[in-house]
N, C-alpha and C positions, 0 to 999 in steps of 0.2 A: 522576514517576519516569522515563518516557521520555526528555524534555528533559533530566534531570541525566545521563543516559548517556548520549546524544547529544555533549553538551557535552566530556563528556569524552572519548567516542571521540574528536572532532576536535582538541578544547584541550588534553586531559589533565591536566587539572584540577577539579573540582566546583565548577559556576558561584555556588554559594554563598561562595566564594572571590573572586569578586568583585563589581564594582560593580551588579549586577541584584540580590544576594545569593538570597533564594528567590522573589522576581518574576521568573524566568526564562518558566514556563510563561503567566503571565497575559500579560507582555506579548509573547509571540510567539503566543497564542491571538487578541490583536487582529489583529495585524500580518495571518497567516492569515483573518479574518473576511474582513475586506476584497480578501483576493488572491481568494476561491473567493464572496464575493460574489453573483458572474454565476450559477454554482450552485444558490445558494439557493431556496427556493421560501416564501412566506408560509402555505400550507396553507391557502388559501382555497378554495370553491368552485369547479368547471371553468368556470362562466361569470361569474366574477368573476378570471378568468386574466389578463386583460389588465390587473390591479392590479400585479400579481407581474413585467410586464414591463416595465412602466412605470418603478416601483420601485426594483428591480434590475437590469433587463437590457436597460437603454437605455444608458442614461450610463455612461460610468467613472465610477466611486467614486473621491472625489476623496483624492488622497494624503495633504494636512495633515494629514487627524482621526487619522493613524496614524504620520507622520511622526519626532515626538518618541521615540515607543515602537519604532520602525527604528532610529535612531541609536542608542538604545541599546543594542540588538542587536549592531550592527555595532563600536559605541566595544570594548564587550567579547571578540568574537569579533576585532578586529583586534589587542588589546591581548593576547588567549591563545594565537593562532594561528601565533607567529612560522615553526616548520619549515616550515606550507605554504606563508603567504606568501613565504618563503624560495624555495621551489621554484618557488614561481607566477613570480615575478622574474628567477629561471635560464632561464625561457622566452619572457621577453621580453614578462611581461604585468605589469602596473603592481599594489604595493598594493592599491592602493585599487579598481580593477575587480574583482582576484583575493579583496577580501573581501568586498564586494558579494555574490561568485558565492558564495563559501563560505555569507554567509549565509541565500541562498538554496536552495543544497543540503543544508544543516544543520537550518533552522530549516521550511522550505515543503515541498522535494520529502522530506527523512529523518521530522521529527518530524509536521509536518503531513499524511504518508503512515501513518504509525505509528498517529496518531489514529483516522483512518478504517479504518485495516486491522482492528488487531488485534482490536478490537469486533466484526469482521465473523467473522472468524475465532473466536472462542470462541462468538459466534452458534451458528455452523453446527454446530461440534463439538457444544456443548452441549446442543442441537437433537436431535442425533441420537442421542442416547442411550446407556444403559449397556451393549449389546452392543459397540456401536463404542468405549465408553471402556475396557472392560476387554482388547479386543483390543490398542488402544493402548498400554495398561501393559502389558501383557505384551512385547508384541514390546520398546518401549523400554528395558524396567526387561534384560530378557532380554541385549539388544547391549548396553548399559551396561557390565551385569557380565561379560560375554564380554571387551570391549575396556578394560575396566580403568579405565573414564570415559565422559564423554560429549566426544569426539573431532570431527574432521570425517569418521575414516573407522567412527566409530559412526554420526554422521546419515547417511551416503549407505549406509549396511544397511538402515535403518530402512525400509522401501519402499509401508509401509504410511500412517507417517507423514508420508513425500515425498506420495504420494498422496491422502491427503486436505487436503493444505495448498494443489496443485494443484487440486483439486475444489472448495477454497472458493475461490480466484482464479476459477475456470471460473464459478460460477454467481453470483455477486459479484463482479465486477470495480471495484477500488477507484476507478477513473478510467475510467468507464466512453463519456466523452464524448471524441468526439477533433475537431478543427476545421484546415480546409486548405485552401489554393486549388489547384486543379491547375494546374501547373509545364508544362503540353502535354495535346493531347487524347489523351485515355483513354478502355479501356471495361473497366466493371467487370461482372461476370460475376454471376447468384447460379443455384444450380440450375435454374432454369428460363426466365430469362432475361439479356441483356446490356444495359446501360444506357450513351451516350455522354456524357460528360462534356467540355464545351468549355473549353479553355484561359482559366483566371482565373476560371472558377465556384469559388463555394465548395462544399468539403464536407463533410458532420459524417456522423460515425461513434459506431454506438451498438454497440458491443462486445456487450453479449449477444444481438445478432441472427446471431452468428456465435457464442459458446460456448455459447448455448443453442438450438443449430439442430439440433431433432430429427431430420434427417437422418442429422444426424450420430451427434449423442449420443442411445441409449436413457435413457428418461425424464428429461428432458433440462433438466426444471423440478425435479426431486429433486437431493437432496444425497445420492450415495452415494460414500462413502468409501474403497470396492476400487474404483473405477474407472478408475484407472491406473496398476493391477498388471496387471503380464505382458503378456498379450498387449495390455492396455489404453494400455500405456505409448506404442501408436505413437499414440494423440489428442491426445498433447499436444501436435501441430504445431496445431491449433487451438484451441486454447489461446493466448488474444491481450492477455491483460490488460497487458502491459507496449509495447502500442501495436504487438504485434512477436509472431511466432510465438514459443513458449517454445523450440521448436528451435535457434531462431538466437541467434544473439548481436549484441549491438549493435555498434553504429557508427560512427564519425565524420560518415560519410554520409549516416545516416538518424537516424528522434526517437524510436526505441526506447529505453526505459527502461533509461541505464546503469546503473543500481544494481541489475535485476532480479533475478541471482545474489544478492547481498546480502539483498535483501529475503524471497527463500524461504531463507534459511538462518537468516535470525531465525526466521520464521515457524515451522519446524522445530523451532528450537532452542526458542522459547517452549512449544509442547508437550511435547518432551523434558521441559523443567524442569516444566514443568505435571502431569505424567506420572507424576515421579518423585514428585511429594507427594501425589498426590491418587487413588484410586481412582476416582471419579467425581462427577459435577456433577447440578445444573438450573440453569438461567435463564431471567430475563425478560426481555426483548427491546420497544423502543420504537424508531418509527421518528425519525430527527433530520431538520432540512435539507439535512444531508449525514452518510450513514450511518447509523448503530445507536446506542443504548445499548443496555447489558446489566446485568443485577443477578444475578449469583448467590443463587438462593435455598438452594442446600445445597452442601455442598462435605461428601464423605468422605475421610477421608484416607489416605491407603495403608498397608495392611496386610500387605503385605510389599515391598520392594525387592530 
């Protein structure tokens, strides 16, 4: 389901229309194997860890075994995409780079981000229970019918809804890993002390040592879903999941996640819609290589709108 809206967001068209027909999802599930790879873990033992890095996390994974199933990704996406490569070409960047890019922003950073999110995301809600679901519907079902739909100036009312989708980014961060060499020496700071970094070290960043730094955040390993209403709203500068404070906006300059507006308005809107049909859930929750599965075990369905 993702992948055919996807598809169409960018192509406008439904990729069953063409030459992938409904192998859209399977063969960009490989393509993605292989890119997030380095990721994965075997769920071995901790001292049988060194299998897992052996593995996976020496060598590049070599392109061939995926190769076939890329092009035609790309055959398709360059064959339904004409407006943007149109515009990619007004700017002096060539076909064929500017579909490359597309399907990499289509296929890895949009649908292969959607995989991992949303799972984590009905997680958490789900998790939390029938107080948190029926405040949900109410406020949602509430602005809906105020604004005569679900709008974008019904999502930005929603405050409770903005809030918990930020508190599931906060304590799951979809990309949780960041990797860098410093550009010049630097010193990074943490409350209690400063660390120097020498120009051309590498350095890896694990995002919940920063949104779940109980200094900052009370109970700071729970999921609470008021926690950024009102006065709460000033946390969300740390708030870092899109590699980048949620305060700021990205950049040409920097590797903040340019879709990150995007991504918390699906997120948003998936509960909206979620909201509008359903009084409330449970699920079962399993950990993956990368991410969640989930199973709903009940779904009620709303009993009034």
């Amino acid at each position: 389901m993702s992948f055919n809206y996807i598809f169409r967001l960018f192509c406008g068209k439904d990729p069953s229309e063409t030459a992938i027909g409904s192998k859209g999802p399977a063969i960009a599930d490989k393509w993605l194997a292989l890119q997030l790879g380095p990721l994965f873990t075997l769920g071995l033992p901790k001292f049988l860890k060194y299998v897992d890095d052996l593995l996976l996390h020496t060598f590049p994974l070599p392109f061939f075994l995926v190769k076939s199933d890329y092009y035609k990704l790309y055959d398709v996406f360059y064959a339904s995409s004409g407006p943007i490569l149109d515009k990619a070409e007004s700017f002096g960047v060539t076909r064929e780079e500017a579909c490359h890019n597309l399907v990499f922003l289509a296929c890895f950073s949009t649908y292969g981000g959607l995989k991992v999110w949303f799972p984590a995301l009905i997680k958490w809600v789900g998790l939390s229970g029938e107080k948190l679901h029926r405040q949900l519907a109410d406020e949602i079902r509430t602005v809906v019918k105020e604004e005569g739909g679900v709008t974008i100036q019904a999502l930005d009312k929603m405050v409770l809804t903005k809030s918990v989708v930020y508190e599931a980014f906060r304590i799951e961060p979809p990309v949780p890993f960041q990797y860098a060499k410093a550009k010049e020496d630097i010193v990074v700071q943490s409350h209690e002390a400063s660390y120097k970094i020498k120009k051309g070290e590498m350095i890896f960043g694990y995002q919940p040592f920063a949104t779940k730094d109980p200094v900052v955040f009370d109970h700071a390993e729970d999921f609470v879903g008021h926690r950024f209403v009102g006065e709460g709203e000033k946390l969300l500068k740390y708030v870092y999941w899109s590699n980048g404070r949620e305060t700021v906006d990205p950049t040409v300059e920097d590797k903040q996640c340019p879709g990150k507006d995007m991504v918390v308005l699906l997120s948003r809107l998936m509960l909206v819609e979620f909201f509008l049909r359903y009084d409330t859930f449970s699920v079962e929750t399993a950990v993956l290589p990368i991410g969640s599965s989930v199973t709903f075990t009940s779904l009620v369905k709303a009993t009034s709108i």
